[in-house]
C-alpha positions as CSV (number, residue, x, y, z in Angstrom):
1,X,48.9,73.8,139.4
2,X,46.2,72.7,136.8
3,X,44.4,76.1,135.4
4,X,40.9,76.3,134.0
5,X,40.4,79.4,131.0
6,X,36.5,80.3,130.1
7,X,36.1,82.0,127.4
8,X,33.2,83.7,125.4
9,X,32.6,86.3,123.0
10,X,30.1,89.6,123.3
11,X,29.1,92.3,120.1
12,X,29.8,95.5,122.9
13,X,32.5,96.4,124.5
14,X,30.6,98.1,127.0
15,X,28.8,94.6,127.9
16,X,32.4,93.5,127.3
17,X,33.6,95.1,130.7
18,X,30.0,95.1,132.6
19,X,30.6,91.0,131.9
20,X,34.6,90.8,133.3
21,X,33.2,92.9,136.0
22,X,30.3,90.4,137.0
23,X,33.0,87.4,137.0
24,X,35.2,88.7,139.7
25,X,32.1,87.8,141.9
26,X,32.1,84.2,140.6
27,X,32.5,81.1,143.2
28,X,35.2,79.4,142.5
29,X,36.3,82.7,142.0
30,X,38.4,83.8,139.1
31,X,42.4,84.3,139.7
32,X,41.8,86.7,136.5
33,X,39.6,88.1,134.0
34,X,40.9,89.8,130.7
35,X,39.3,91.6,128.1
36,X,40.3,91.7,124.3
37,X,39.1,93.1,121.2
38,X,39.2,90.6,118.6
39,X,42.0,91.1,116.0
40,X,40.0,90.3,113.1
41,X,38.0,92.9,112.0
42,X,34.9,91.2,112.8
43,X,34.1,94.1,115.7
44,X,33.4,91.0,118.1
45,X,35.3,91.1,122.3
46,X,36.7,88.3,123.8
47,X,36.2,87.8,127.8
48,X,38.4,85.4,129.5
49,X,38.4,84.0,133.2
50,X,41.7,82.0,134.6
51,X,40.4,79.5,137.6
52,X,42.5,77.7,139.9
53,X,39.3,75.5,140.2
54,X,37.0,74.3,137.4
55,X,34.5,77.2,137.4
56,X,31.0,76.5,138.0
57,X,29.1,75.8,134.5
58,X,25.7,76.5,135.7
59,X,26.6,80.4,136.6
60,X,28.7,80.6,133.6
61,X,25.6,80.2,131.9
62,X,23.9,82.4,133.4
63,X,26.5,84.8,132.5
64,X,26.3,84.0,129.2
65,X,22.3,85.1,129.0
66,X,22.3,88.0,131.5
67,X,25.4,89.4,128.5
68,X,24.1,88.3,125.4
69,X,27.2,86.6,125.2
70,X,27.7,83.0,123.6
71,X,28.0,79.8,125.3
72,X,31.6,80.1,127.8
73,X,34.2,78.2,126.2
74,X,35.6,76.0,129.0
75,X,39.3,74.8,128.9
76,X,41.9,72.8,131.4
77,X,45.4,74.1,130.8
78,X,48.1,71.3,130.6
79,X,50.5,71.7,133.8
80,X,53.3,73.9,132.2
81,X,56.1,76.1,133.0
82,X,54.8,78.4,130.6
83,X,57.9,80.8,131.1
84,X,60.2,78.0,130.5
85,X,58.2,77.0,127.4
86,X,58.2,80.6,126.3
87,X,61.9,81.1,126.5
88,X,62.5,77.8,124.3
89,X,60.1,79.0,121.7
90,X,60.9,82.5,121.1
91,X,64.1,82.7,119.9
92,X,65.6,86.2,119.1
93,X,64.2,88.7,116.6
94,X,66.4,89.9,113.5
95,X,64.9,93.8,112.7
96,X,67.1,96.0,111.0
97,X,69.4,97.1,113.0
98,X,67.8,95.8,116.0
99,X,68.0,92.4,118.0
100,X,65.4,91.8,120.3
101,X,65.8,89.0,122.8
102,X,65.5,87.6,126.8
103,X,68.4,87.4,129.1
104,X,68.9,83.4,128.6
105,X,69.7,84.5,125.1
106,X,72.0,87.6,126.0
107,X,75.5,85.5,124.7
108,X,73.7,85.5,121.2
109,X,73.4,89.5,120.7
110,X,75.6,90.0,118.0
111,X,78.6,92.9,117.9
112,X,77.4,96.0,116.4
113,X,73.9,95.6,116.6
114,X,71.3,97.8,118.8
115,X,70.2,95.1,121.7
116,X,66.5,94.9,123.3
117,X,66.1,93.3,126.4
118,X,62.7,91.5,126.9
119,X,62.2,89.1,129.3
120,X,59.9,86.0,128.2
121,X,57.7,86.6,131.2
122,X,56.8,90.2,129.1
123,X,56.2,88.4,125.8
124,X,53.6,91.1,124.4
125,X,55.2,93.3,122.3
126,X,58.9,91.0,121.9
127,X,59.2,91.5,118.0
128,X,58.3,88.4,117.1
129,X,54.7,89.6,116.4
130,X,54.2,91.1,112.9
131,X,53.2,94.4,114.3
132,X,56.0,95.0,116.4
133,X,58.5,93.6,113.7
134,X,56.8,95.9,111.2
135,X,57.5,98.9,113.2
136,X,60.7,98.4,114.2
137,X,61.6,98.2,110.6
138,X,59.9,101.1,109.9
139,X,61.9,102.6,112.8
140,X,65.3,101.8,111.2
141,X,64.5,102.3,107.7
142,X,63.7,106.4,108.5
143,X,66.9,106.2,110.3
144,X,68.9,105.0,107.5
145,X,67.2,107.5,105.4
146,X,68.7,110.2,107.5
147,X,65.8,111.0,109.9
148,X,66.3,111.5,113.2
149,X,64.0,112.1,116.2
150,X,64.0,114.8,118.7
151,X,60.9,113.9,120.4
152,X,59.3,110.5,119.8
153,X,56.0,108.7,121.9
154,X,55.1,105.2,121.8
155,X,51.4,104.8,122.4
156,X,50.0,101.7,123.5
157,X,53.6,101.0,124.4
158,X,52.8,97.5,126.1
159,X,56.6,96.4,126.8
160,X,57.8,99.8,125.3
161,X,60.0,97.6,122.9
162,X,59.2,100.5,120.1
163,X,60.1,103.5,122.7
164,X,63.8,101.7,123.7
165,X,64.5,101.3,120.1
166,X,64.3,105.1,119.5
167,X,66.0,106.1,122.6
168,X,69.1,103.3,121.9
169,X,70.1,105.6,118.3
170,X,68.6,109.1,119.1
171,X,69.3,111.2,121.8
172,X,66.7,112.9,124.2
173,X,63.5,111.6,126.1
174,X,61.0,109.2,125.0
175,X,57.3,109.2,126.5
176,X,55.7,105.5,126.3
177,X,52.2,105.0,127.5
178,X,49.5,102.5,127.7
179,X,46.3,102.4,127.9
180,X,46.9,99.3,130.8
181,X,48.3,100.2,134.5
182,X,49.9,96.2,134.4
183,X,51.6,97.2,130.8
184,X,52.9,100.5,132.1
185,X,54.4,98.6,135.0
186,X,56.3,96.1,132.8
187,X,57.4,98.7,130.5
188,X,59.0,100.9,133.4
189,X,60.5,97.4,134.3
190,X,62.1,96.7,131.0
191,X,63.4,100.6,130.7
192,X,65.4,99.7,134.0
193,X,66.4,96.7,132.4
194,X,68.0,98.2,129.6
195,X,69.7,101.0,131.2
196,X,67.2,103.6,130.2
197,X,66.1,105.5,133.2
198,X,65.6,109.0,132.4
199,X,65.5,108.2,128.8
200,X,62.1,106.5,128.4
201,X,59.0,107.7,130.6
202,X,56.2,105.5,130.7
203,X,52.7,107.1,132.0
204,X,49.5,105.3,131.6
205,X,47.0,107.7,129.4
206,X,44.2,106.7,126.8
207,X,45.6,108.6,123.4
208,X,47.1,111.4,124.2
209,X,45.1,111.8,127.2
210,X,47.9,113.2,129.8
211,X,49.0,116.6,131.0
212,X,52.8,115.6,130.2
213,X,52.3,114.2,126.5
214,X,49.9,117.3,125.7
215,X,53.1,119.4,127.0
216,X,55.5,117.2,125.1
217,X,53.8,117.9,121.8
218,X,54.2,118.2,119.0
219,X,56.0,115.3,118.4
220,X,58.1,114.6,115.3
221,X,57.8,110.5,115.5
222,X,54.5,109.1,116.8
223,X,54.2,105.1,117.2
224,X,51.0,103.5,117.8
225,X,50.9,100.1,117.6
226,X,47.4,99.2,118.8
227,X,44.3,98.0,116.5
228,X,42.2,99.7,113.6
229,X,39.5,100.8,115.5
230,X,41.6,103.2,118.0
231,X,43.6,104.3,115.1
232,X,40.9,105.9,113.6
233,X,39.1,107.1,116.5
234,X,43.1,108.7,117.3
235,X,43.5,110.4,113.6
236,X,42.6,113.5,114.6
237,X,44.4,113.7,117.6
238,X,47.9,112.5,116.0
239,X,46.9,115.0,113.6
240,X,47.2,118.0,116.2
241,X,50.1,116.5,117.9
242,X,52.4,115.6,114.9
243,X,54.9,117.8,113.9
244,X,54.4,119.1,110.1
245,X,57.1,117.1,108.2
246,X,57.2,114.7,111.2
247,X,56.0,110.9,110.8
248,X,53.7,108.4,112.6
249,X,54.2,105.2,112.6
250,X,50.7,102.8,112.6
251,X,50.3,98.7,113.6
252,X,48.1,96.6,115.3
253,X,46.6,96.3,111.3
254,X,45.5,93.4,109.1
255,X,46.2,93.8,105.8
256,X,42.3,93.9,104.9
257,X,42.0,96.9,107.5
258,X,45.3,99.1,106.4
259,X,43.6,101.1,103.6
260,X,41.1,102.0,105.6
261,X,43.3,103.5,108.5
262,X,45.1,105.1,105.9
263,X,42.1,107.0,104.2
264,X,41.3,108.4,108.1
265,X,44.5,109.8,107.7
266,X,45.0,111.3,104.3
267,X,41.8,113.2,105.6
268,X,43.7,114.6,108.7
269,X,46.9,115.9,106.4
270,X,49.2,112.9,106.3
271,X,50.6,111.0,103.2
272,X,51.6,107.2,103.0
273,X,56.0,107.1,103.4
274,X,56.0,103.3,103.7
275,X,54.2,100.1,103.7
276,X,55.5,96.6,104.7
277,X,52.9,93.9,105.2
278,X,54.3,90.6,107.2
279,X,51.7,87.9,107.0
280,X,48.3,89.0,108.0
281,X,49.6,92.3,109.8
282,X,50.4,95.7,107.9
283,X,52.6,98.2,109.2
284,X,52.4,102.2,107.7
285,X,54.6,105.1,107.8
286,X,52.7,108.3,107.6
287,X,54.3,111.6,106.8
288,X,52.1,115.0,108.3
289,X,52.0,117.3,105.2
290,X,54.2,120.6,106.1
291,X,52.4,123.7,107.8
């Protein structure tokens, strides 16, 4: 089935949504709209439509005006078994300890090694990112160094790659939440894939947002793997939640972006552990100064 993408960008987020919102009532109408803040600092959101039909340019354009958003970007998708595709190009991920790969490459995970189970059909959040790599060498490194947690959240879990990881080498329950109903439903799915149940609980919250993380806290091992902007906006909360002595665990950065993340938190009473950049994308390990 050919698909059709139309893409533009928008300065608000707010005008962000209102604009997904006014594309479901397109004709052809859409078979999707997403909405993304743009990874590189530049403050800018992405709106996307997926069309089974070539949509209409004319109301597209009018879109466009009505937003204050630029020109749609309009697209045909070659006719691809995109999971097949994505199966062949993501080949398993090497972290630490940790191997990450999808059930056609389950004859690969090596003896001894701590195996994550995400199917290719889940890609966000598969280690093969720099964020997610980032943290789950993070994750083994305070484990080597004789660290161990007791009660760990993953925030802005999407697959909940980070929150298995912790609950494969520590014992007792992990939350995992997201921000994103669809991500919350994909990480339950990959928890029962692994053999987790009980161990991992996914919940969809914004931050900390959720009567069973606020009476899970405080946490000893926060990860949030999500972009600068929420980071900051979620210092102060990690702040109250974290354990003193306990660590956080921070992604979703550019390089350009991690001091500044880091100064929000050296004002809320954490202290820079570790920092691995991979590529573009830095990863930090906070440590919440005693009580």
């Amino acid at each position: 089935m050919t698909t059709f993408t139309a893409l533009t960008k928008l300065s608000s987020e707010a005008a962000a949504y209102a604009l997904s919102e006014a594309m479901e009532n397109m004709q052809p109408e859409p078979t999707g709209v997403g909405v993304f803040e743009l990874e590189d600092g530049s403050g800018l959101w992405e709106v996307g439509g997926y069309f089974t039909e070539s949509p209409d340019a004319i109301e597209l354009d009018l879109l466009a005006a009505a937003f204050d958003a630029s020109p749609f970007l309009v697209s045909e998708l070659p006719e691809i078994d995109w999971v097949a595709k994505v199966r062949r190009d993501l080949a398993p991920v090497e972290a630490g300890r940790f191997f990450v790969y999808g059930s056609h490459d389950a004859h690969r995970l090596p003896e001894g090694r701590v195996g994550l189970l995400i199917e290719a059909a889940m890609a966000f959040g598969t280690g093969h990112h720099g964020t997610t790599l980032g943290c789950l060498r993070a994750l083994d490194r305070l484990d080597e160094a004789g660290f161990q947690g007791r009660n760990v959240v993953d925030i802005g879990c999407g697959t909940a790659v980070l929150a298995m990881a912790a609950a494969r080498i520590w014992p007792g329950l992990v939350h995992a939440s997201d921000i994103d109903a669809i991500a919350v439903e994909v990480a339950a799915a990959n928890v029962l894939a692994n053999d987790l149940r009980g161990r991992v609980f996914c919940l969809e919250a914004t931050g900390f947002d959720h009567p069973a993380l606020q009476d899970a806290a405080p946490f000893d091992l926060v990860f949030a793997n999500i972009l600068m902007a929420p980071l900051i906006e979620l210092a102060p909360d990690m702040a109250r939640v974290t354990l003193g002595g306990g660590y956080a665990i921070l992604s979703g950065l550019l390089v350009e972006q991690a001091d500044k993340v880091l100064a929000a938190y050296e004002a809320e009473g954490f202290v820079l552990h570790a920092r691995e950049d991979i590529g573009e994308w830095s990863t930090l390990t906070l440590q919440r100064r005693a009580d």
